[in-house]
N, CA, C and O atoms as a MOPAC input file, in Angstrom:
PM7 MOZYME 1SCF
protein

 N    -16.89300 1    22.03900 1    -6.15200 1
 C    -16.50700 1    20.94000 1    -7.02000 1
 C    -15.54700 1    20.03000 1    -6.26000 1
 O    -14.65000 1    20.56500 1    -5.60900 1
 N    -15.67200 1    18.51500 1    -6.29000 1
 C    -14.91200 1    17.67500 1    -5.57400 1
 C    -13.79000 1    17.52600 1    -6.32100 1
 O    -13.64700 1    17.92900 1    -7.47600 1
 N    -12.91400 1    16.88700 1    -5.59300 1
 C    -11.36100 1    16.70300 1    -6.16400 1
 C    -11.40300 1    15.48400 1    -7.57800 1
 O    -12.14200 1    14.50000 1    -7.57900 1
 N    -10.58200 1    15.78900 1    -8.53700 1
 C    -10.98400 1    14.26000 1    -9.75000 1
 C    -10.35300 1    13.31100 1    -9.05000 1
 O    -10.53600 1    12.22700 1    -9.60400 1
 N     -9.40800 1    13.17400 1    -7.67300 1
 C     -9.08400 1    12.27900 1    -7.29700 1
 C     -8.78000 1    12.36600 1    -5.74300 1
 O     -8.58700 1    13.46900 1    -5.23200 1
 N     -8.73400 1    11.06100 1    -4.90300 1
 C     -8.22700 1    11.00200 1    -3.60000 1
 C     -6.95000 1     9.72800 1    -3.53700 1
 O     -6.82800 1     8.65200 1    -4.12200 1
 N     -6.28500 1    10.31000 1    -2.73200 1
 C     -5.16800 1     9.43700 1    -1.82500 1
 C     -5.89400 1     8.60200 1    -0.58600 1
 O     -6.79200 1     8.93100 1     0.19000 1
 N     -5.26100 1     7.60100 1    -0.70600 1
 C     -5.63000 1     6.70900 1     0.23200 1
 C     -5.10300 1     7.27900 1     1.42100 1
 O     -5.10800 1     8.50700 1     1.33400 1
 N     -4.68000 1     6.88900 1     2.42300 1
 C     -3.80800 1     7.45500 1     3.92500 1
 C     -2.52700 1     6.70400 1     3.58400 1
 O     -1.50100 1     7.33800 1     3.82800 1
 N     -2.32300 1     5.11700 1     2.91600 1
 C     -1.20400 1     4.99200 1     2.72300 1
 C     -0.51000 1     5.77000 1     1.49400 1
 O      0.69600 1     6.01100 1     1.53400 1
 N     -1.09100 1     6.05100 1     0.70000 1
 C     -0.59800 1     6.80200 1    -0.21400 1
 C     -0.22900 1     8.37600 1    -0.40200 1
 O      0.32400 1     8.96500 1    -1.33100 1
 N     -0.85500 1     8.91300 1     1.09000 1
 C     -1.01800 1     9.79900 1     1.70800 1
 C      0.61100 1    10.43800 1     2.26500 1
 O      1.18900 1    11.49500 1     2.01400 1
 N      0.96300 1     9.32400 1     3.06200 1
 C      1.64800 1     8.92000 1     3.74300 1
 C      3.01300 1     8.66300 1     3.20200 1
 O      4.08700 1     8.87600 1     3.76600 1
 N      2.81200 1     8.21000 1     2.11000 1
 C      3.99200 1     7.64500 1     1.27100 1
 C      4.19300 1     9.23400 1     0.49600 1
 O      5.31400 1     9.71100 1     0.67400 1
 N      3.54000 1     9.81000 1    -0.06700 1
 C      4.13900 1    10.88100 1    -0.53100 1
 C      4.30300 1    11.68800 1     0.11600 1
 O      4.94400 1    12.53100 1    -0.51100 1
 N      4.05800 1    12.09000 1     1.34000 1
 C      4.92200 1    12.60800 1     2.45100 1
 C      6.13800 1    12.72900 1     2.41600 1
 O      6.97000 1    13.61900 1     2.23900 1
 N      6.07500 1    11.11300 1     2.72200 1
 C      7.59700 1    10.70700 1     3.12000 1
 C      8.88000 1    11.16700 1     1.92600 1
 O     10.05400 1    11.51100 1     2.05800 1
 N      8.09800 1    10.99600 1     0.90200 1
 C      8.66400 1    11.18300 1    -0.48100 1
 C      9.41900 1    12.52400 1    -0.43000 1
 O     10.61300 1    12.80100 1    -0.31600 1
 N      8.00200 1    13.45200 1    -0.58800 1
 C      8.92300 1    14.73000 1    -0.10800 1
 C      9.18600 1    15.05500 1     0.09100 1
 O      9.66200 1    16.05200 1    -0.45200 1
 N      9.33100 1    14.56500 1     1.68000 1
 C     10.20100 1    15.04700 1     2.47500 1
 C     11.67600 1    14.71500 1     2.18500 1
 O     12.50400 1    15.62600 1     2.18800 1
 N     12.12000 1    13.13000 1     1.87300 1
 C     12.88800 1    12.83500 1     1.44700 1
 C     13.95900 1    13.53800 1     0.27100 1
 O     15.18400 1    13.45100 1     0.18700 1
 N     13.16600 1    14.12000 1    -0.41700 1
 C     13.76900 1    15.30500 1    -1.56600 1
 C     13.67300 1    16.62300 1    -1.00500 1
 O     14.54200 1    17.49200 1    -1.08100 1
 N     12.57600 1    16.71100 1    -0.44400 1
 C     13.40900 1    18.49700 1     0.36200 1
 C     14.77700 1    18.18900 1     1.65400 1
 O     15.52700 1    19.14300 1     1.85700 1
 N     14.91200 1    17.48500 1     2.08600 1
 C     16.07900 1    16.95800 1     3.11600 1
 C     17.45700 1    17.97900 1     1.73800 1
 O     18.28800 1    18.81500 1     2.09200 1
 N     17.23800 1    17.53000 1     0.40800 1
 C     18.32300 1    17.92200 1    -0.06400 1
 C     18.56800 1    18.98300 1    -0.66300 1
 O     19.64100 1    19.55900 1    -0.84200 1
 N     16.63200 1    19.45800 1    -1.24700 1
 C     16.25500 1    19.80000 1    -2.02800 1
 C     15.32400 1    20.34000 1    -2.32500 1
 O     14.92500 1    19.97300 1    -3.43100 1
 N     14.49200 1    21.38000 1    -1.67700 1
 C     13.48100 1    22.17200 1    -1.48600 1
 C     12.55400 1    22.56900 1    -3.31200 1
 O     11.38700 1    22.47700 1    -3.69300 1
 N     13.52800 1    22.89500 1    -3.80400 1
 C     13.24100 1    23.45300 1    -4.92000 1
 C     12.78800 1    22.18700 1    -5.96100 1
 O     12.03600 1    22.41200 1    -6.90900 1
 N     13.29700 1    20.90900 1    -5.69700 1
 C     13.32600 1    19.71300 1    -6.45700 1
 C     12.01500 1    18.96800 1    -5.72600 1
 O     11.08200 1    18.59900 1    -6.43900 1
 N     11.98000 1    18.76300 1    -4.29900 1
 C     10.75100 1    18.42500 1    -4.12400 1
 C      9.34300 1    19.09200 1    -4.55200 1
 O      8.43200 1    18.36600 1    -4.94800 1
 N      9.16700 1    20.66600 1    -4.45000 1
 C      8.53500 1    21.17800 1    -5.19700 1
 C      7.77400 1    20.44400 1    -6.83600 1
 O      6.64100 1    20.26000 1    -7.27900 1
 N      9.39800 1    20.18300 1    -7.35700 1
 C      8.84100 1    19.82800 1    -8.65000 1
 C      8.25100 1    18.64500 1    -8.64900 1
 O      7.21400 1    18.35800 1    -9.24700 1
 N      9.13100 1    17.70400 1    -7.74200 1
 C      8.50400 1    16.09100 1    -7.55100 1
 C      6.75000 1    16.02400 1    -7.91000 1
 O      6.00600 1    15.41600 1    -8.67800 1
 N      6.59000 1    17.65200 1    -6.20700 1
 C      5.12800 1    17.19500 1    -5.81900 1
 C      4.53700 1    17.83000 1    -7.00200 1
 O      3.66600 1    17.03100 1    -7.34400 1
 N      4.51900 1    18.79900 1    -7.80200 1
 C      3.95000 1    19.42100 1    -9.32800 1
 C      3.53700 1    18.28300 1   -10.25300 1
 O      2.41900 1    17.91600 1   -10.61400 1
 N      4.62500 1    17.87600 1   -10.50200 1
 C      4.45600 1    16.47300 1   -11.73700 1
 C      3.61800 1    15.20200 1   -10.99100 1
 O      2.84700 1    14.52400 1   -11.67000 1
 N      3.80700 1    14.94000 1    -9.64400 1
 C      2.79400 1    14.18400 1    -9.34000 1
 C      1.58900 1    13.94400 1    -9.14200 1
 O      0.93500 1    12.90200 1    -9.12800 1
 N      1.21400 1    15.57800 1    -8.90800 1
 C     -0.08100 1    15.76300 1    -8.59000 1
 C     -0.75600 1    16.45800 1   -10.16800 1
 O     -1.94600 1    16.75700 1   -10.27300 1
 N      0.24900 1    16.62600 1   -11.29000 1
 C     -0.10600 1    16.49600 1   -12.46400 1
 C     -0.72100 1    15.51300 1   -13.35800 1
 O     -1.59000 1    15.51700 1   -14.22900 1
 N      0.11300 1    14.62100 1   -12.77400 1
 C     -0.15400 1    13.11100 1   -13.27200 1
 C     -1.08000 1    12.79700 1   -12.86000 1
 O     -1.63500 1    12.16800 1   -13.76200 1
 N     -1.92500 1    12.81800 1   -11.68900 1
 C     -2.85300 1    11.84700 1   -10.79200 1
 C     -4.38500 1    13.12500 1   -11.35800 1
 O     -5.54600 1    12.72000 1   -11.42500 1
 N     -4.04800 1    14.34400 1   -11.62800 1
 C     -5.12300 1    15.03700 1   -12.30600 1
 C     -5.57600 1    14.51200 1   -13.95700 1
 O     -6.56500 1    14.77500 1   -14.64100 1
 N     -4.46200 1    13.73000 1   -14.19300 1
 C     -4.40400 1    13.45200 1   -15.68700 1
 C     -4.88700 1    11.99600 1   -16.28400 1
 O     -5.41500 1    11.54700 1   -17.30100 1
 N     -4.24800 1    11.42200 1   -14.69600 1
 C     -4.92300 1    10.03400 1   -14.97900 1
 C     -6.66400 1     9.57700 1   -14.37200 1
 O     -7.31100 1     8.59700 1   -14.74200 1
 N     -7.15000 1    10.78500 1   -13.21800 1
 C     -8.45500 1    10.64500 1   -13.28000 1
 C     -9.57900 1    11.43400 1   -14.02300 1
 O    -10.70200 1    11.77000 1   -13.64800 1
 N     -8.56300 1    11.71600 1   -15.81400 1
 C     -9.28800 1    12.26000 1   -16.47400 1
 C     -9.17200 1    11.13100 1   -17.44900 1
 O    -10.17900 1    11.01000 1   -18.14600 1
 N     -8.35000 1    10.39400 1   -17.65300 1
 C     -8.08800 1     9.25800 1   -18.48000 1
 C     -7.16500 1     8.15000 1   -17.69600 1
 O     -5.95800 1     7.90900 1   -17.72200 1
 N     -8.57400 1     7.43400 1   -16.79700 1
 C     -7.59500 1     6.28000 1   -16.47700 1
 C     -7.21400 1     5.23300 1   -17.07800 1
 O     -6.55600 1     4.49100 1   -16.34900 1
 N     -7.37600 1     4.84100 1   -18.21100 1
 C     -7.05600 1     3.91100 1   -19.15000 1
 C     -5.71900 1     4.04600 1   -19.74600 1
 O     -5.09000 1     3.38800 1   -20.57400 1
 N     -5.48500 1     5.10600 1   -19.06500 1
 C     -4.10600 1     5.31800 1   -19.80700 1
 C     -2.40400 1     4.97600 1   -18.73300 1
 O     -1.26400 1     5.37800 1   -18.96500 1
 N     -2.88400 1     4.17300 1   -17.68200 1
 C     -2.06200 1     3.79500 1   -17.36700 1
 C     -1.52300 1     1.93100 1   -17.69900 1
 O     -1.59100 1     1.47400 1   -18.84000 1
 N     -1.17200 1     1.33300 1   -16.85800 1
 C     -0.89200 1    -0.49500 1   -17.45000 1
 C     -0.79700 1    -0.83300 1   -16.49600 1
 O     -0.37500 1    -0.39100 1   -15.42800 1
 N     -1.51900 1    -2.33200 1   -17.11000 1
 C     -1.26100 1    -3.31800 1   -15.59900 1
 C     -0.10100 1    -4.10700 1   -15.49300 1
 O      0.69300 1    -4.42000 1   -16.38000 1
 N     -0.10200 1    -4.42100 1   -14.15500 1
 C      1.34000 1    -5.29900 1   -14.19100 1
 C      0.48700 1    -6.44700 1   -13.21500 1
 O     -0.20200 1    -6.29500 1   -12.20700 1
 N      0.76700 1    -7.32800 1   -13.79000 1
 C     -0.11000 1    -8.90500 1   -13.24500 1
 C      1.54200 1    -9.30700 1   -12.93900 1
 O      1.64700 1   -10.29500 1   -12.21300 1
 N      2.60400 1    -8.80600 1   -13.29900 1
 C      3.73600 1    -9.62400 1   -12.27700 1
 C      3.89000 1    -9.33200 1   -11.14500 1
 O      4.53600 1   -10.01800 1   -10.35400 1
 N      3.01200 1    -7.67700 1   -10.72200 1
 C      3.12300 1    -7.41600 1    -9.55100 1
 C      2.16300 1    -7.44500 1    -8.20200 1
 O      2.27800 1    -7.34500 1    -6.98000 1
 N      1.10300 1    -7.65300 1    -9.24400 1
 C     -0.39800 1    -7.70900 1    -8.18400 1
 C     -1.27400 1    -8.15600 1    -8.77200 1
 O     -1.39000 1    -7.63600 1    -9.88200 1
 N     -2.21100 1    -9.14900 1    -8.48400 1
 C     -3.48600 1    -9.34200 1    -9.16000 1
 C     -4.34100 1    -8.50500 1    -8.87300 1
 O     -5.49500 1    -8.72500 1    -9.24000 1
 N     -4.12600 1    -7.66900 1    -8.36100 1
 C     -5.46200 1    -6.24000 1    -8.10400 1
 C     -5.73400 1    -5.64100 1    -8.98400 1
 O     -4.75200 1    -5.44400 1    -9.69900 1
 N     -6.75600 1    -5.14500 1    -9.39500 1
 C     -7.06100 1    -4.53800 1   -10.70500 1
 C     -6.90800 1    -2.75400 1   -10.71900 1
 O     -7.65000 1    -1.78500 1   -10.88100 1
 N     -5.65300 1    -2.99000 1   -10.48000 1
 C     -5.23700 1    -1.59200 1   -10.47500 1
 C     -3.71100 1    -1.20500 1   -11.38300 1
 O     -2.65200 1    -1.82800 1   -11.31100 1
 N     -3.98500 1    -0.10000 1   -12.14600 1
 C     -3.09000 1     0.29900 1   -13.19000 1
 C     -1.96800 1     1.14100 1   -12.48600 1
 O     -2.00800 1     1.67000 1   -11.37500 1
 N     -0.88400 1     1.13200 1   -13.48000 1
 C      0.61600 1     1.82800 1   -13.01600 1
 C      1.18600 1     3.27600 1   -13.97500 1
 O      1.36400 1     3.35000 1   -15.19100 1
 N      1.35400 1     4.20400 1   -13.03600 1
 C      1.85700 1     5.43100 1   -14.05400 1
 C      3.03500 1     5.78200 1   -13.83500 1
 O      3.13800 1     6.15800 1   -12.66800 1
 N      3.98300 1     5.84400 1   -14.39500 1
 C      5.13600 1     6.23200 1   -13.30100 1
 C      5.39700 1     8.11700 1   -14.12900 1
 O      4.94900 1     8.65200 1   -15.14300 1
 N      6.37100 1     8.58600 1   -12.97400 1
 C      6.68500 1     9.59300 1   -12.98400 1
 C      7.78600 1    10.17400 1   -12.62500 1
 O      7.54300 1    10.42900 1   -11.44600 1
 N      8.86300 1    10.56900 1   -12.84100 1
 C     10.36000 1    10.27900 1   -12.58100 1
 C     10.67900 1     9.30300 1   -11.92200 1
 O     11.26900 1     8.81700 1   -12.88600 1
 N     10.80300 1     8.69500 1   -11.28700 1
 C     11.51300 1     7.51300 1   -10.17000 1
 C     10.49300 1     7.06400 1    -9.55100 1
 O     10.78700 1     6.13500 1    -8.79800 1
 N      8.77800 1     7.50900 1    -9.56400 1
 C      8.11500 1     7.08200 1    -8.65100 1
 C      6.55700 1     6.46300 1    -9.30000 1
 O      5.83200 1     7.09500 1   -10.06900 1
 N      6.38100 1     5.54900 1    -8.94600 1
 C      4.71300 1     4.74700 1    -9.51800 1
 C      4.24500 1     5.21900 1    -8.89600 1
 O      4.68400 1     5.62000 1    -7.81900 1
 N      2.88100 1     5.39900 1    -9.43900 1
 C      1.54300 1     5.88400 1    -8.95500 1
 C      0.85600 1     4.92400 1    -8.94100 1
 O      0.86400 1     4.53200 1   -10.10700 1
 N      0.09000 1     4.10200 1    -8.20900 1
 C     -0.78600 1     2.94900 1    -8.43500 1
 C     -2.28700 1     3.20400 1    -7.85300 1
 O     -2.61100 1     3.47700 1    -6.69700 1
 N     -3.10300 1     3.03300 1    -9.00900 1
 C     -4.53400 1     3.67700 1    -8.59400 1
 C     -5.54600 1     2.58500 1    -9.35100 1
 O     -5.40200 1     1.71300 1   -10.20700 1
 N     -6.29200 1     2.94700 1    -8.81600 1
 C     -7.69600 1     1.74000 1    -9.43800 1
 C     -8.31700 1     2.67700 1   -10.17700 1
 O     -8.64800 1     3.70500 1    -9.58800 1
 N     -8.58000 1     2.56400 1   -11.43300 1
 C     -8.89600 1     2.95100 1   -12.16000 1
 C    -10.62600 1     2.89900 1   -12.80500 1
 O    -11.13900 1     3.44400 1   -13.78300 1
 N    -11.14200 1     2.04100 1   -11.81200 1
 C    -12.46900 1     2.13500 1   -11.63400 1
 C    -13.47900 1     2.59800 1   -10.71600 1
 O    -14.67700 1     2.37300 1   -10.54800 1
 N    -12.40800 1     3.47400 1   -10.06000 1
 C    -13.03800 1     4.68200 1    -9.30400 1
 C    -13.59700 1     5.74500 1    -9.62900 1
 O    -13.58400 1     5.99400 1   -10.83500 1
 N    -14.02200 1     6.36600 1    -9.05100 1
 C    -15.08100 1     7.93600 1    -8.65000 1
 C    -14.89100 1     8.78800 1    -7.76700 1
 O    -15.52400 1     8.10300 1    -6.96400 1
 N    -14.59600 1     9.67100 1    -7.15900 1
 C    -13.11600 1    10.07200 1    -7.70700 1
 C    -11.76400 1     9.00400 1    -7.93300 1
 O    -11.34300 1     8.29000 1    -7.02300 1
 N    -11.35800 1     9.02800 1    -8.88700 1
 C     -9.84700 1     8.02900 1    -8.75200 1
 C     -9.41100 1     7.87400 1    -7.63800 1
 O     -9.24300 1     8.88900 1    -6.96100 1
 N     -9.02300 1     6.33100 1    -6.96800 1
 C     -8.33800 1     6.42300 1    -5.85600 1
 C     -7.20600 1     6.21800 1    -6.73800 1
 O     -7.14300 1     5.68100 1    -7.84300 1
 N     -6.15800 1     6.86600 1    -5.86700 1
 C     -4.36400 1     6.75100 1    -5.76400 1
 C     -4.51400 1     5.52200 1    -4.71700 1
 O     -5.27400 1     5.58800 1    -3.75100 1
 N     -3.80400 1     4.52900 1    -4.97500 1
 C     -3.61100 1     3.30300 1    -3.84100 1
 C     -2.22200 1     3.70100 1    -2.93200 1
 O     -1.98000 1     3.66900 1    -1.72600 1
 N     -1.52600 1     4.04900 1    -4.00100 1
 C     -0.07400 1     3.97200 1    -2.76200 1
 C      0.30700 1     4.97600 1    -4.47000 1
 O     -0.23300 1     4.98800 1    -5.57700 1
 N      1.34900 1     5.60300 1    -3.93500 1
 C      2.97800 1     6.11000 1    -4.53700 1
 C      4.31800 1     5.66400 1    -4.08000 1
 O      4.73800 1     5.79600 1    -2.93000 1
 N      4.85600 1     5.21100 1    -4.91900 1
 C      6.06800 1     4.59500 1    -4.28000 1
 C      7.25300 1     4.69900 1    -5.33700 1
 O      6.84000 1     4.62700 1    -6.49400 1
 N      8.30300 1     4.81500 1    -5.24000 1
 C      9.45900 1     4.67700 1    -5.21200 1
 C      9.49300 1     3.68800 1    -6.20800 1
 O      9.17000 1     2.56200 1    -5.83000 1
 N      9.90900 1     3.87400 1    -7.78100 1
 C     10.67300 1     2.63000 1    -8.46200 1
 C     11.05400 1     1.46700 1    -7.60800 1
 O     10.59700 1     0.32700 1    -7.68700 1
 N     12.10300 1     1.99100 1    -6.64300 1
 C     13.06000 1     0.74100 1    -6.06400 1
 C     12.51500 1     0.33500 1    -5.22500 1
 O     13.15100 1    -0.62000 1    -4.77700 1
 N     11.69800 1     0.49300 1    -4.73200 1
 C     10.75100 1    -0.14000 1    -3.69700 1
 C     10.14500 1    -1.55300 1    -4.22100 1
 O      9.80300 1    -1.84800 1    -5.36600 1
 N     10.10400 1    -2.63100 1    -2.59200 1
 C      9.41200 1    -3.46600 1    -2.96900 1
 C      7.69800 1    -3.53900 1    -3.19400 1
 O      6.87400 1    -3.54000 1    -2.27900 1
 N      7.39200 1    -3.60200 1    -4.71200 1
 C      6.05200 1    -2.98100 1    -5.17700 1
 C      5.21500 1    -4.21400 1    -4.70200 1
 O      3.98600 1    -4.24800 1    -4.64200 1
 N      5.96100 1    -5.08600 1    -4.41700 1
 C      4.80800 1    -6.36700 1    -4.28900 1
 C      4.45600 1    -6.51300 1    -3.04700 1
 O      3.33700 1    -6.94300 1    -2.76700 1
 N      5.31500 1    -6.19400 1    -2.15300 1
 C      5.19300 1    -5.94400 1    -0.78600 1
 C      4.30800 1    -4.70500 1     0.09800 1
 O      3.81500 1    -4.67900 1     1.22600 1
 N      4.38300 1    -3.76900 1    -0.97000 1
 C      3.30300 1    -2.92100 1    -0.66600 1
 C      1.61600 1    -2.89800 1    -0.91400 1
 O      0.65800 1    -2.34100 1    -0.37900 1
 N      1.79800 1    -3.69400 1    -1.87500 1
 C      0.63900 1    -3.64800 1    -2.34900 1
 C     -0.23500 1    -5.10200 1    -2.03100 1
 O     -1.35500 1    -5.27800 1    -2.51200 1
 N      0.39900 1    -6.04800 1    -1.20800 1
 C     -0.07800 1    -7.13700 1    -0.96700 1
 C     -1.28800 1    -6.86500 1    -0.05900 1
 O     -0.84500 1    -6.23700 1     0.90300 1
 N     -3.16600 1    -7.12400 1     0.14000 1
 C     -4.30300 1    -7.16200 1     0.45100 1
 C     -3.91200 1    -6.87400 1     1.61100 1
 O     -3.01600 1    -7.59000 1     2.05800 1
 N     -4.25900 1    -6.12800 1     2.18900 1
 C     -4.29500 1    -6.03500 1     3.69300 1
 C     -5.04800 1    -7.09300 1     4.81500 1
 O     -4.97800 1    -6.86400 1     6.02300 1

């Protein structure tokens, strides 16, 4: 059985960094980070409609989930769901997500 969803390489990449960033302090807390995230991204390519768009941040037709401190941004008219990026609340979201 295939995965209900894939990570892009930047999004790949970005939650890497993520966790690593929280095990640096926090082994036991990154743990949970990566649990609830990879909860969420099982949950939203069972119901992707259930995230929102933000047209202040991208005209891409891709929806937003967040999850403690961190968005999930995925296109929601995928097969398996792509994850586009994960990022950081405080991050610049417009800057990441601008067309390659």
């Amino acid at each position: 059985m295939s995965a209900p969803f894939r990570l892009t390489s930047d999004a790949e990449r970005q939650l890497a960094e993520i966790l690593d960033y929280v095990a640096a302090d926090n082994e036991w807390a990154a743990r949970r980070v990566k649990d609830a995230l990879y909860s969420a991204m099982n949950r939203l390519a069972g119901m992707p409609e259930i995230g929102h768009r933000r047209e202040d941040l991208t005209e891409r037709p891709v929806k937003f989930w967040s999850v403690y401190r961190y968005l999930v941004v995925y296109d929601p008219a995928t097969s398996p769901l792509t994850v586009i990026a994960v990022l950081h609340s405080a991050r610049d979201v417009v800057q990441h997500l601008k067309d390659p």
